[in-house]
N, C-alpha and C positions, 0 to 999 in steps of 0.2 A: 073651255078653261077648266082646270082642274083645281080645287082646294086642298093642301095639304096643313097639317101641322106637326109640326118640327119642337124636337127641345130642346133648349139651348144653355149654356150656363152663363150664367147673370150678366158676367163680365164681358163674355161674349155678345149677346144680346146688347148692353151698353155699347158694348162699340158700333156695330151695325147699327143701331140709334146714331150715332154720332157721326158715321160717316155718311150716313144717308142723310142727314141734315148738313152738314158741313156739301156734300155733292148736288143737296135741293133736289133728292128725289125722294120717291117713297120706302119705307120696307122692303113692302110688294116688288118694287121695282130694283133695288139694290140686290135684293136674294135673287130672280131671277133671273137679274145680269150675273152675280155671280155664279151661278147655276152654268149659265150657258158660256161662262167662259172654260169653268173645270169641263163640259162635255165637248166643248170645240177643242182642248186641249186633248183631251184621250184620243176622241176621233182623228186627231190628225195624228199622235203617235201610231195610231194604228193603223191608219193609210201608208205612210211614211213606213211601216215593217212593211207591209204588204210588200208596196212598188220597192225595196229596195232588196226584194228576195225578185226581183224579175230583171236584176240589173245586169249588165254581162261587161266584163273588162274587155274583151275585144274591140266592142262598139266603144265602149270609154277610150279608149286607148286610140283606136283611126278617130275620133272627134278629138281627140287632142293630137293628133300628127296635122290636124286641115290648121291649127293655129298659127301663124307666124311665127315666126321667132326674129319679132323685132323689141326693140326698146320699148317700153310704153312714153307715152306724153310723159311732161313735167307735170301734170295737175294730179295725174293717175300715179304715181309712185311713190311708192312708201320707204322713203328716206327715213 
């Protein structure tokens, strides 16, 4: 486990106070989670460039010729 300290301005800090109480976790654990959602979010835009620089419209194109071309259900259509 790693200690860091951060600085934050006042306003900001009170809110993180508040949501962490209003969510019944700690600091610790509000920052963290925040943390790890902005690095799951980067990492997956960048996964996400990656695979779609390996994409080919051919293969797009015969996987959508194997579809049907029926109606969809009544539950499934966007009337």
């Amino acid at each position: 486990m790693t200690t860091i300290s951060i600085r934050l301005p006042n306003s900001l800090h009170q809110m993180a106070k508040e949501a962490a109480a209003q969510d019944g976790v700690s600091m610790n654990q509000l920052i963290a989670c925040a943390i790890a959602e902005k690095v799951a979010a980067l990492t997956t835009e960048t996964y996400l460039q990656a695979r779609s620089q390996r994409g080919d419209i051919n293969k797009f194109q015969a996987a959508l010729s194997a579809v049907p071309d029926v109606e969809p259900p009544a539950f499934d259509r966007m009337d």
